[in-house]
Structure formats: structure tokens, C-alpha cells
C-alpha positions in Angstrom: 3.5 -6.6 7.9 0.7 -9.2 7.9 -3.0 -9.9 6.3 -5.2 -7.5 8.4 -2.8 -4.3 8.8 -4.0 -1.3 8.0 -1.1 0.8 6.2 -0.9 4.1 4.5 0.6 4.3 1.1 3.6 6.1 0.8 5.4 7.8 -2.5 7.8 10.3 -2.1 7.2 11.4 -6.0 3.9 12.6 -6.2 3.0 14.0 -2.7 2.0 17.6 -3.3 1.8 17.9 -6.9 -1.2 18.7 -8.4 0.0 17.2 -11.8 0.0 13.7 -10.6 -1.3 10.6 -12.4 -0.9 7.9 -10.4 -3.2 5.3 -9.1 -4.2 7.4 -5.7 -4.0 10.6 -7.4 -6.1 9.9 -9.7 -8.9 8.4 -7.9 -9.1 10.9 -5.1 -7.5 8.5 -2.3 -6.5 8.7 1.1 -4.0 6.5 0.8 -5.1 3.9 3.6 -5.9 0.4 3.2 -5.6 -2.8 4.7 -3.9 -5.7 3.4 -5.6 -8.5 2.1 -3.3 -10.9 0.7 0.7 -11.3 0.7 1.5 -11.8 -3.2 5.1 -13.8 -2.6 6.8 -16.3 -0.7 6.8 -15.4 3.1 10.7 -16.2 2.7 11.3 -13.6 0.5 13.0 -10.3 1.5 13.1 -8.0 -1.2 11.3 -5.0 -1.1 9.6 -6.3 2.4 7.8 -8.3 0.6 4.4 -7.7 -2.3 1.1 -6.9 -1.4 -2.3 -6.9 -2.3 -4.2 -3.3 -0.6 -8.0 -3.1 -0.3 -7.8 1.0 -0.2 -11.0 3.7 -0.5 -10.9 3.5 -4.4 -10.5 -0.6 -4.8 -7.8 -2.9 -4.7 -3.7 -2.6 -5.7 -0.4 -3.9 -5.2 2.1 -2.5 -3.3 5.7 -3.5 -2.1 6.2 -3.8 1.5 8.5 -0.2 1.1 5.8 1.4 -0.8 3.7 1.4 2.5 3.7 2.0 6.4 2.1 0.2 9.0 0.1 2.5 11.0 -2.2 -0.7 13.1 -1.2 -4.0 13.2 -4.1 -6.9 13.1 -3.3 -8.7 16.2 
């Protein structure tokens, strides 16, 4: 994962259900966004990393395992 990819937000917890809260749920989002900044150390492992997301509905923070790379910025 890099500056530039555009990822899709994944959560296991809230796909389907209509009784959802969270930050995409709630705005209406498509759940794609590209990354705009890497929040931690480049050496740091954990979680594959923490990033900053410009999605549809504005900016948030993801982990690295929160999202899937579906184009890579080359």
C-alpha cells in the first residue's frame, strides 16, 4: 500500500445491516478512496500499517487491514 492507491474499505461487521452507525454507513459511502497520507513509521508492521483515506464523504483513517487495494498508483 502506498500514497496514491485507490482502496475500498472493508468491515466485515456492518456490511448488510441496515442498523449500522458507522462512519460509511452513516454518510451514504461507497467505500472507495484513495490514500493520501501514511500516518506511521514506514517500518512499522502492525496492522499493515495506518492510513489517512480521501473517500466520497471526506477524509478518515484506516489500518492497512481495514482496506483492500483495488489500483495501485504506479
Amino acid at each position: 500500500m502506498k500514497v496514491g492507491d485507490l482502496i475500498e474499505a472493508q468491515d466485515p461487521h456492518c456490511v448488510g445491516d441496515p442498523h449500522c452507525f458507522c462512519f460509511f454507513c452513516a454518510h451514504g459511502s461507497n467505500r472507495i478512496g484513495v490514500i493520501i497520507e501514511r500516518l506511521n513509521e514506514k517500518g512499522v508492521k502492525h496492522s499493515a500499517g495506518y492510513w489517512s483515506v480521501l473517500f466520497d464523504v471526506g477524509e478518515w483513517r484506516l489500518y492497512g487491514a481495514e482496506m483492500q487495494v483495488i489500483s495501485e498508483n504506479r
